[in-house]
N, CA, C and O atoms as a Maestro MAE file, in Angstrom:
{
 s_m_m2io_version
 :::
 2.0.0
}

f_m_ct {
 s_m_title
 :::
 protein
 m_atom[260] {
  # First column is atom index #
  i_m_mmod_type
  r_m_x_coord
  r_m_y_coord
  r_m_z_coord
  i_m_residue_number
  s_m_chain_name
  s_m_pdb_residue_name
  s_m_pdb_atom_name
  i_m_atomic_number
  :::
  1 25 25.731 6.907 -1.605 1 A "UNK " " N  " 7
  2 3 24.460 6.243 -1.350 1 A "UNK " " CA " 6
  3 2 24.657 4.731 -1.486 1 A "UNK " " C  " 6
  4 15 25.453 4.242 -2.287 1 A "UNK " " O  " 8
  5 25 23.873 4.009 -0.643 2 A "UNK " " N  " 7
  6 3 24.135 2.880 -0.436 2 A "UNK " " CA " 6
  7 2 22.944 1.867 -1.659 2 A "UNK " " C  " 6
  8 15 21.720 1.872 -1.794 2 A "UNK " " O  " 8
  9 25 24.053 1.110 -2.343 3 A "UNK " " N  " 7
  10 3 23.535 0.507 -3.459 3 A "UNK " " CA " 6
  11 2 22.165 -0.604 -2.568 3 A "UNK " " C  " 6
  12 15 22.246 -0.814 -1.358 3 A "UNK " " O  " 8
  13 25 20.910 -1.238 -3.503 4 A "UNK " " N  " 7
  14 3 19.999 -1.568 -2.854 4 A "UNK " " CA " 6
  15 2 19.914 -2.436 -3.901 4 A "UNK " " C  " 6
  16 15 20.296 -2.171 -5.040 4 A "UNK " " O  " 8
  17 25 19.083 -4.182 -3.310 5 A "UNK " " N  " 7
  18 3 18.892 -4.788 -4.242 5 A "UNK " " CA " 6
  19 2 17.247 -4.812 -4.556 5 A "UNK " " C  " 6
  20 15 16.334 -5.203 -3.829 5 A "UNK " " O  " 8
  21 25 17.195 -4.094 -6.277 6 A "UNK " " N  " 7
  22 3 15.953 -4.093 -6.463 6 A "UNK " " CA " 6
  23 2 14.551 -5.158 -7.108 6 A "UNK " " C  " 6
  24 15 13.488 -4.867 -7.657 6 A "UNK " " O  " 8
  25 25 15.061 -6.211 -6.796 7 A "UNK " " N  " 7
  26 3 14.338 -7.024 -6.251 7 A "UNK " " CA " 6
  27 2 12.869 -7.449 -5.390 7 A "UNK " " C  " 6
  28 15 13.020 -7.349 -4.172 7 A "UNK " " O  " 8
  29 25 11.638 -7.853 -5.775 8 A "UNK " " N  " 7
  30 3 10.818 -7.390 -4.793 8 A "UNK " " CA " 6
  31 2 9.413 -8.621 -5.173 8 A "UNK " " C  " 6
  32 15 9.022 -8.853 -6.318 8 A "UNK " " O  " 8
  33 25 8.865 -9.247 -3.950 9 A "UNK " " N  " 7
  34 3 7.109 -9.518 -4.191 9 A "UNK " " CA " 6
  35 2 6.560 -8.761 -3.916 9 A "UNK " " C  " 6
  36 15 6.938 -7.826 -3.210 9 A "UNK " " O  " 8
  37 25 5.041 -8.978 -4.578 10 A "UNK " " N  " 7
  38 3 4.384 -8.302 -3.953 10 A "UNK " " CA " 6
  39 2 2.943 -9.161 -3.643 10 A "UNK " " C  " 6
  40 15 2.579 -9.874 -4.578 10 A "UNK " " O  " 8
  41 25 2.126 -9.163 -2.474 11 A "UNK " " N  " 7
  42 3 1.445 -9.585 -2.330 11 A "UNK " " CA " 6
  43 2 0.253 -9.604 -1.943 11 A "UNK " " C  " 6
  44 15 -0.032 -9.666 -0.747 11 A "UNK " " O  " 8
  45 25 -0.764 -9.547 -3.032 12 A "UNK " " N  " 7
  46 3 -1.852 -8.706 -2.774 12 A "UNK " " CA " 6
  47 2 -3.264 -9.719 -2.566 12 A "UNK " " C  " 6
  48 15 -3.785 -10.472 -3.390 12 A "UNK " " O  " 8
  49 25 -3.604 -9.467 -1.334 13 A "UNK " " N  " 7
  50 3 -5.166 -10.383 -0.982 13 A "UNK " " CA " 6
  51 2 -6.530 -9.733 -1.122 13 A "UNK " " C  " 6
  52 15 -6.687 -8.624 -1.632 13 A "UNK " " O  " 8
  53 25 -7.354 -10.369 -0.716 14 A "UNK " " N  " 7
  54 3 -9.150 -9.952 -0.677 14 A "UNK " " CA " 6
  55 2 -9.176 -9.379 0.415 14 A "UNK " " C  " 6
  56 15 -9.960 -8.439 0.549 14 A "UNK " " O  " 8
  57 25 -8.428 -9.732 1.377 15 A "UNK " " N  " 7
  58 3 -8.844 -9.465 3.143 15 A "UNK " " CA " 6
  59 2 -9.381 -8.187 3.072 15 A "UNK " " C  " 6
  60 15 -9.744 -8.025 4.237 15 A "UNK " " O  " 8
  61 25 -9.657 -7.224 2.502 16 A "UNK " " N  " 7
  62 3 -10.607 -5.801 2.235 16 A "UNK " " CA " 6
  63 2 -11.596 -5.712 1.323 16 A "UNK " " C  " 6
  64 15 -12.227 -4.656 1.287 16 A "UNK " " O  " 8
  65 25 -11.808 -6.375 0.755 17 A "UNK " " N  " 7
  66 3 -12.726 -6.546 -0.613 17 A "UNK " " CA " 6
  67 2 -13.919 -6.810 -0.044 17 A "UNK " " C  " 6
  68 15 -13.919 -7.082 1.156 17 A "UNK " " O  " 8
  69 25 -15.395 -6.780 -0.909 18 A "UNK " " N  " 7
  70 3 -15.638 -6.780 -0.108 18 A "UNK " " CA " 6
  71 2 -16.352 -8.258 -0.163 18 A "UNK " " C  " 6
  72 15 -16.006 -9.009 -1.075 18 A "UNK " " O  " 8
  73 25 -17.546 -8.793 0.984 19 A "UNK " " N  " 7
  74 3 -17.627 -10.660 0.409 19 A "UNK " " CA " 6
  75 2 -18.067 -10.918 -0.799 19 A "UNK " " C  " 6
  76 15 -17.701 -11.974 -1.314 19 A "UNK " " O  " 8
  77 25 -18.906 -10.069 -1.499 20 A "UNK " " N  " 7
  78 3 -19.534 -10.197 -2.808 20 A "UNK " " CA " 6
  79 2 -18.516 -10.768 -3.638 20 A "UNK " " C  " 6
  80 15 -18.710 -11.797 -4.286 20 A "UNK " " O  " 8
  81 25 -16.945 -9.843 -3.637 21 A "UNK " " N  " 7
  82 3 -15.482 -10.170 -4.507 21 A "UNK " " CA " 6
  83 2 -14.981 -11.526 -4.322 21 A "UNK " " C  " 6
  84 15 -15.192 -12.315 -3.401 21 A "UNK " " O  " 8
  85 25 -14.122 -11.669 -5.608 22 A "UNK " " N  " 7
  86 3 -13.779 -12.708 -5.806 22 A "UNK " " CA " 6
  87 2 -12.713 -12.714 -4.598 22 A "UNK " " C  " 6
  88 15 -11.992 -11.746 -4.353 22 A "UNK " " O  " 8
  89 25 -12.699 -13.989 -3.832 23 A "UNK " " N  " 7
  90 3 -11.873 -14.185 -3.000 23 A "UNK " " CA " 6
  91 2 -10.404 -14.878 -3.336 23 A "UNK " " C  " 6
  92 15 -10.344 -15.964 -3.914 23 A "UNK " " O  " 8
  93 25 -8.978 -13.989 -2.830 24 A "UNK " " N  " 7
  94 3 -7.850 -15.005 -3.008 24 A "UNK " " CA " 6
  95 2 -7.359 -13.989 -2.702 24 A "UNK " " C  " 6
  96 15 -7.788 -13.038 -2.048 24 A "UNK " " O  " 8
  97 25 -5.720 -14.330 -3.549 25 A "UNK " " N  " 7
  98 3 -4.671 -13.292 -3.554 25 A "UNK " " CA " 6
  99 2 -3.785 -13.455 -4.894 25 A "UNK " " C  " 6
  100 15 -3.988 -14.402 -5.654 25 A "UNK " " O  " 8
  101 25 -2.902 -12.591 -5.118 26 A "UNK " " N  " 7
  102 3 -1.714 -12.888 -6.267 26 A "UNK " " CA " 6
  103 2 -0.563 -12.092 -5.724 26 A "UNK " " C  " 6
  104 15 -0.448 -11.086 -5.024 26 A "UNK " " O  " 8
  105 25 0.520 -13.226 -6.522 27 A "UNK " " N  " 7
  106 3 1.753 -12.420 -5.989 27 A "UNK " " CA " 6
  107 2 2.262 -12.079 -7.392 27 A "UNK " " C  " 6
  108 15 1.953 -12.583 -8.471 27 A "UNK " " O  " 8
  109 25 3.053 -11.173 -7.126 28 A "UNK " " N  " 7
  110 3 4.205 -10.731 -8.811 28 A "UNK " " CA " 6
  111 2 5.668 -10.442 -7.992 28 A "UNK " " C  " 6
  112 15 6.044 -9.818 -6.999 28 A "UNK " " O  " 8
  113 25 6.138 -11.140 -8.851 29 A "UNK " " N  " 7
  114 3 7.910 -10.807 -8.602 29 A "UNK " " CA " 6
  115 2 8.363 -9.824 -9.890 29 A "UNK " " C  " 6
  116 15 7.794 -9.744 -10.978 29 A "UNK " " O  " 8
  117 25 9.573 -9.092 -9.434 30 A "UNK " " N  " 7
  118 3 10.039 -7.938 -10.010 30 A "UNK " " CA " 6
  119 2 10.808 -7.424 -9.504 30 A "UNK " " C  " 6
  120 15 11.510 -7.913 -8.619 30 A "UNK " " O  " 8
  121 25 10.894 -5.992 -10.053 31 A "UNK " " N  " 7
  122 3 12.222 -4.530 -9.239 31 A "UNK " " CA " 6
  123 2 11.343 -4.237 -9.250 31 A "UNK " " C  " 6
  124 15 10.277 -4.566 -9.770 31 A "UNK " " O  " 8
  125 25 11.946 -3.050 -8.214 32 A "UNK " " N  " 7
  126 3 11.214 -2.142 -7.514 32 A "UNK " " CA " 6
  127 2 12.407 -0.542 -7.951 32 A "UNK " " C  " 6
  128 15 13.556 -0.578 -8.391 32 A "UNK " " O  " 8
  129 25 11.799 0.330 -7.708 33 A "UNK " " N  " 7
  130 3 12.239 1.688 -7.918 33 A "UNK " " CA " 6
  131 2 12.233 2.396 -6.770 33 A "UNK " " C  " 6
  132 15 11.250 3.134 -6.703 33 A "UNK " " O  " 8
  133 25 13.095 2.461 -5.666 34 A "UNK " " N  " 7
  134 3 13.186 3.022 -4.533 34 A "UNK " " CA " 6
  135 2 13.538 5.096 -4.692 34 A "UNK " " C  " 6
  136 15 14.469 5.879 -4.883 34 A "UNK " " O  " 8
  137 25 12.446 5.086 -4.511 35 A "UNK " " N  " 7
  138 3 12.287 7.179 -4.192 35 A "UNK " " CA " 6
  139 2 13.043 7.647 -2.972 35 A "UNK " " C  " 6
  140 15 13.163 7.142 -1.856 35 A "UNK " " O  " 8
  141 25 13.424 8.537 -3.398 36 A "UNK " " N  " 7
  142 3 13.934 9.658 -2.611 36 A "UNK " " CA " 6
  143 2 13.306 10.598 -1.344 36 A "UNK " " C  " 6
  144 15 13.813 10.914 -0.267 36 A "UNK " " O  " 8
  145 25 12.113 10.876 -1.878 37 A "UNK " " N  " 7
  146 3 10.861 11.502 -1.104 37 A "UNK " " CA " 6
  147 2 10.574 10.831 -0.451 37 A "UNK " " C  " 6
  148 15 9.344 10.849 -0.402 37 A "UNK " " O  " 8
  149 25 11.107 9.900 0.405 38 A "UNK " " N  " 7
  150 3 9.997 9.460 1.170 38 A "UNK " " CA " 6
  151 2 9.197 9.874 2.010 38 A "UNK " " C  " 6
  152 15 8.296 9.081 2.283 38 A "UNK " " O  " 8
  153 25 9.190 10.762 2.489 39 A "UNK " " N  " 7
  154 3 7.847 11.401 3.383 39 A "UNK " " CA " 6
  155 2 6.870 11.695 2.337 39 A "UNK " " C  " 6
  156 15 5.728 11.658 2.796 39 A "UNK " " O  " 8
  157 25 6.918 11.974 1.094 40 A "UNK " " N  " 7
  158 3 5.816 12.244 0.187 40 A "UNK " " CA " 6
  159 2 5.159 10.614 -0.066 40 A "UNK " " C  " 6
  160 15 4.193 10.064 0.463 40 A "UNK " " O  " 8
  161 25 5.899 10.248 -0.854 41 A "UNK " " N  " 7
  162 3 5.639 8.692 -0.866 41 A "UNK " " CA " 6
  163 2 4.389 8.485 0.643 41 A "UNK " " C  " 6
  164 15 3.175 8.655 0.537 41 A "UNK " " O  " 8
  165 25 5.086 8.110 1.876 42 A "UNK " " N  " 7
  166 3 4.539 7.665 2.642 42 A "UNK " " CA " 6
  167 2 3.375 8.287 3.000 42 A "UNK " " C  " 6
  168 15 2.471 7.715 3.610 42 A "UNK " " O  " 8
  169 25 3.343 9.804 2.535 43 A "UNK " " N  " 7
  170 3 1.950 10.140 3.105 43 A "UNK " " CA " 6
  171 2 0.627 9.560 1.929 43 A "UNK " " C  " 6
  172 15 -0.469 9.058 2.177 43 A "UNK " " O  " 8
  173 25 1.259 9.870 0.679 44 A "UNK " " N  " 7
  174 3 0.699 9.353 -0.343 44 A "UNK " " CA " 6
  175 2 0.062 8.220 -0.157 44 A "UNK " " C  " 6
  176 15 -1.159 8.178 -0.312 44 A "UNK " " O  " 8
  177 25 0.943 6.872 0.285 45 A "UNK " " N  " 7
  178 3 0.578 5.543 0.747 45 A "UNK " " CA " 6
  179 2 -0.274 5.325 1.467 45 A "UNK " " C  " 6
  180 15 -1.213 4.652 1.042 45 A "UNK " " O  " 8
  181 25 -0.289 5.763 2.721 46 A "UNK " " N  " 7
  182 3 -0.911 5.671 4.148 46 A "UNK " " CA " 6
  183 2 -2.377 6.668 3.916 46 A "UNK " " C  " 6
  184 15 -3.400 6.039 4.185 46 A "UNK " " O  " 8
  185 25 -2.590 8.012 3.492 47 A "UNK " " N  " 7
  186 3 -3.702 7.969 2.660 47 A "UNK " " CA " 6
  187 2 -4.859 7.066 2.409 47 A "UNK " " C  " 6
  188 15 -5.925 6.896 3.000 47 A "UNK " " O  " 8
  189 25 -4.252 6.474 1.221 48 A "UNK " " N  " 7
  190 3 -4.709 5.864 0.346 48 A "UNK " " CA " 6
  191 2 -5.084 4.368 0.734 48 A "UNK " " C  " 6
  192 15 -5.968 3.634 0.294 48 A "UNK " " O  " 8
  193 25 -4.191 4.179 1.630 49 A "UNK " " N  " 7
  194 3 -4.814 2.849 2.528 49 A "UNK " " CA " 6
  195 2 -5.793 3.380 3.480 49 A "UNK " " C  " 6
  196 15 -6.913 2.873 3.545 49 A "UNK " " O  " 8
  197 25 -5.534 4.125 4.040 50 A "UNK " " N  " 7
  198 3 -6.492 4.519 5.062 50 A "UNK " " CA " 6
  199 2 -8.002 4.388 4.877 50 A "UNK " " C  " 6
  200 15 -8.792 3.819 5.631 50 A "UNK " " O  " 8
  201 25 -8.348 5.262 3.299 51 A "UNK " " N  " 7
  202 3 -9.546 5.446 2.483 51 A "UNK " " CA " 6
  203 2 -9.673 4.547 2.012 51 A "UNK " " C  " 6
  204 15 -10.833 4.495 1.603 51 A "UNK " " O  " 8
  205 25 -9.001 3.460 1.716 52 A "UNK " " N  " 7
  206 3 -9.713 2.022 1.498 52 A "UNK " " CA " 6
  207 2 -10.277 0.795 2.534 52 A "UNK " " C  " 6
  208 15 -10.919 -0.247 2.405 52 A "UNK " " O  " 8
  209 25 -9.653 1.549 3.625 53 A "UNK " " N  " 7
  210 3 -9.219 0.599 4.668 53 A "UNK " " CA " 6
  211 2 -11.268 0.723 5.653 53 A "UNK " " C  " 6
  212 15 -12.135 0.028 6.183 53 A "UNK " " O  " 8
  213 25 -10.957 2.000 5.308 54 A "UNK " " N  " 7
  214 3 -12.105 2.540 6.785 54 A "UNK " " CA " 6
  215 2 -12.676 4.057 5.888 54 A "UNK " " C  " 6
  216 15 -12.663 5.246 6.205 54 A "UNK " " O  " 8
  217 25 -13.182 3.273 4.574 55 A "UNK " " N  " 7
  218 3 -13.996 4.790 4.110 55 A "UNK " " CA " 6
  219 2 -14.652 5.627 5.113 55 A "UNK " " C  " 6
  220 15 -15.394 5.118 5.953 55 A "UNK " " O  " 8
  221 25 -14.432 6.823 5.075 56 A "UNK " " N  " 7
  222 3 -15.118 7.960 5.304 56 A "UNK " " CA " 6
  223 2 -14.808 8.028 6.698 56 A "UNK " " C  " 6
  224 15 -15.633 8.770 7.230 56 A "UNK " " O  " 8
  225 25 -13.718 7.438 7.793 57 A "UNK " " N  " 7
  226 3 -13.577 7.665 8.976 57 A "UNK " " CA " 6
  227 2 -12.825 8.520 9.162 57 A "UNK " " C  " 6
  228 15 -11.643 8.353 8.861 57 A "UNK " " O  " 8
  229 25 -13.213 9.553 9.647 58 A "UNK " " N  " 7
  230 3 -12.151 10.665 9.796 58 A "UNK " " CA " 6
  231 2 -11.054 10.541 11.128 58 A "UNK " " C  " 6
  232 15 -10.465 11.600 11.341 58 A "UNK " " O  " 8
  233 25 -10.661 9.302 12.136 59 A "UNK " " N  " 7
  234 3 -9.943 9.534 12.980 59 A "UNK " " CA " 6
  235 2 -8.665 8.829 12.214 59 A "UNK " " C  " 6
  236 15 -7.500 9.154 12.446 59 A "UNK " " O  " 8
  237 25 -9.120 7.649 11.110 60 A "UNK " " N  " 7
  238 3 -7.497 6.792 10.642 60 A "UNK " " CA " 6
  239 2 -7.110 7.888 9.690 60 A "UNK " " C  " 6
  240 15 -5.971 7.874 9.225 60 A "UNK " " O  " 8
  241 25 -8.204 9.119 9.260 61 A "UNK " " N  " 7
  242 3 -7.497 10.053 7.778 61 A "UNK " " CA " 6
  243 2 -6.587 10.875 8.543 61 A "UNK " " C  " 6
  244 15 -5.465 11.141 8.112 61 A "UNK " " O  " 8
  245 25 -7.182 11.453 10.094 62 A "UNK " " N  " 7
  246 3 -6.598 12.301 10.974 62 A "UNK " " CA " 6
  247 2 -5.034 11.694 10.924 62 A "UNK " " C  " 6
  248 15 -4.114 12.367 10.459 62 A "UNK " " O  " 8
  249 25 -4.876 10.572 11.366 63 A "UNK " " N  " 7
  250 3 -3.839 9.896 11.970 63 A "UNK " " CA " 6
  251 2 -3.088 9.937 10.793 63 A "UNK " " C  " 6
  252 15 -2.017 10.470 11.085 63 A "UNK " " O  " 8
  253 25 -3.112 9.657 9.674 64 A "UNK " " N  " 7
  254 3 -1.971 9.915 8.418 64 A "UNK " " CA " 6
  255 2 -1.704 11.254 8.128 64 A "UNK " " C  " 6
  256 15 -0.834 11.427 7.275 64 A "UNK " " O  " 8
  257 25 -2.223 12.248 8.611 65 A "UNK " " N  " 7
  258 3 -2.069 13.346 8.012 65 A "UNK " " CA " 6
  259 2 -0.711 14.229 9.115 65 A "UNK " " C  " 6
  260 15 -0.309 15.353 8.817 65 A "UNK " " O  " 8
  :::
 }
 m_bond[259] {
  # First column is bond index #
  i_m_from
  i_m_to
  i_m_order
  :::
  1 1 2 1
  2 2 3 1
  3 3 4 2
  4 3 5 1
  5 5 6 1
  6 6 7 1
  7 7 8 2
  8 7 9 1
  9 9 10 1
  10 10 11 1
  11 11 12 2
  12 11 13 1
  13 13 14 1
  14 14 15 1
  15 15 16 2
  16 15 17 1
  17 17 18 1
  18 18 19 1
  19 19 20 2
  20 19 21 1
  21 21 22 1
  22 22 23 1
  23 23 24 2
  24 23 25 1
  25 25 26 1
  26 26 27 1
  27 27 28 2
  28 27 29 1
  29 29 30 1
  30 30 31 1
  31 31 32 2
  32 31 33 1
  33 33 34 1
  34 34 35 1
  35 35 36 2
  36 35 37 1
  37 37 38 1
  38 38 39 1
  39 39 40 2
  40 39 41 1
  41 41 42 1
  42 42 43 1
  43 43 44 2
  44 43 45 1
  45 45 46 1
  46 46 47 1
  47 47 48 2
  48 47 49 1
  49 49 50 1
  50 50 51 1
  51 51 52 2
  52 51 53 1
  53 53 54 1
  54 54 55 1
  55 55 56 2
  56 55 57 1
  57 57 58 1
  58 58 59 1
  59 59 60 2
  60 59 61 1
  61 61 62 1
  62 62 63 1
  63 63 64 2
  64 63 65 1
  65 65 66 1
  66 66 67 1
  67 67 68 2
  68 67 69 1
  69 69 70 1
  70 70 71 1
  71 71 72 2
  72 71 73 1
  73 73 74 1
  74 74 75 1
  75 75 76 2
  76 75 77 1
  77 77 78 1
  78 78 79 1
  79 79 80 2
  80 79 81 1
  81 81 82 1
  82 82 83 1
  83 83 84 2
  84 83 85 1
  85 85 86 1
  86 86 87 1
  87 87 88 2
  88 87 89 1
  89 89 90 1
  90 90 91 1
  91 91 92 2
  92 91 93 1
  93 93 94 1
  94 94 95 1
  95 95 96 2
  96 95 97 1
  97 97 98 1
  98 98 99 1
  99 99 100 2
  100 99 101 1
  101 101 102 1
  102 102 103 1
  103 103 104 2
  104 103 105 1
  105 105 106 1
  106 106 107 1
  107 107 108 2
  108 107 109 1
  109 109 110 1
  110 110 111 1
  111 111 112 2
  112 111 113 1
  113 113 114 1
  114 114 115 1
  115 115 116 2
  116 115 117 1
  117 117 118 1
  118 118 119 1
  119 119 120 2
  120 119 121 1
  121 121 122 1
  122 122 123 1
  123 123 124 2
  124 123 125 1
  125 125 126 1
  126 126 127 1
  127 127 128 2
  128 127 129 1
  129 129 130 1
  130 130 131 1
  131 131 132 2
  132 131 133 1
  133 133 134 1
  134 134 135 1
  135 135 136 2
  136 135 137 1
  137 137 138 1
  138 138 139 1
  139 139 140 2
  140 139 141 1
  141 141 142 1
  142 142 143 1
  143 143 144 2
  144 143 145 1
  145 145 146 1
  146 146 147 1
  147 147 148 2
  148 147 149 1
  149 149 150 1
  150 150 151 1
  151 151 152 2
  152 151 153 1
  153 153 154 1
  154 154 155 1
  155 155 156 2
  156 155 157 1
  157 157 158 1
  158 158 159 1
  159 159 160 2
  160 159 161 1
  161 161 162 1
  162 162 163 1
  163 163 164 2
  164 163 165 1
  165 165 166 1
  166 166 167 1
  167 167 168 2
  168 167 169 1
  169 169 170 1
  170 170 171 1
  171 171 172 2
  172 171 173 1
  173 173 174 1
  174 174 175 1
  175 175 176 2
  176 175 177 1
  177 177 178 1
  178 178 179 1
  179 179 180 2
  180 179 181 1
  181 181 182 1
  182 182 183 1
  183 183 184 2
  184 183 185 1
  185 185 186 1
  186 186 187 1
  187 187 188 2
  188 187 189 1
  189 189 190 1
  190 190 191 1
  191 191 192 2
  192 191 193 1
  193 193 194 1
  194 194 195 1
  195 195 196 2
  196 195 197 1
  197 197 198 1
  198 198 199 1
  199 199 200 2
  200 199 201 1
  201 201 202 1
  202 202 203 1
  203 203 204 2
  204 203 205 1
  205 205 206 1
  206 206 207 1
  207 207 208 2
  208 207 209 1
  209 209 210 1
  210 210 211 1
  211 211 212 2
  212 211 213 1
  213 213 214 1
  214 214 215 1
  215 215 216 2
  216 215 217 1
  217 217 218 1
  218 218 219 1
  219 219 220 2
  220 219 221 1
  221 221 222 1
  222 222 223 1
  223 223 224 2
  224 223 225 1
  225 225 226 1
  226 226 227 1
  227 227 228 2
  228 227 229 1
  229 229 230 1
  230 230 231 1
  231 231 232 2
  232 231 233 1
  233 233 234 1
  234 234 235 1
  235 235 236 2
  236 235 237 1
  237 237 238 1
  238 238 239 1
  239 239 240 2
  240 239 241 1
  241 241 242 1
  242 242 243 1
  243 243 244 2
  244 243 245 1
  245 245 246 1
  246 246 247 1
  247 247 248 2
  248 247 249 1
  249 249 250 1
  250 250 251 1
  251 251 252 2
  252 251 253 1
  253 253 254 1
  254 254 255 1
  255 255 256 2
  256 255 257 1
  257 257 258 1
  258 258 259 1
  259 259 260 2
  :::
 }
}
């Protein structure tokens, strides 16, 4: 297996929040822990964005599943 450098930002904004929220972003530097599963992972992910992204639309939940 090919060694990886775990290393990582991350960078997280308002652009979904909603206007009431405090507006900006933050970053954090760190490692990261790269999984094995990734098809679990990714469905997990994509999910979970989805339902934040476009509550209750069932064609972006369709599309991750």
């Amino acid at each position: 297996m090919t060694q990886r450098d775990p290393r990582v930002s991350v960078i997280v904004s308002s652009s979904s929040a909603p206007k009431s929220s405090p507006q900006g972003q933050a970053t954090i530097k760190g490692t990261v822990r790269f999984h094995d599963d990734n098809e679990v992972v990714r469905q997990w992910h994509y999910r979970m964005l989805s339902e934040k992204m476009h509550p209750g639309d069932k064609t972006f939940q369709m599309f991750v599943q």
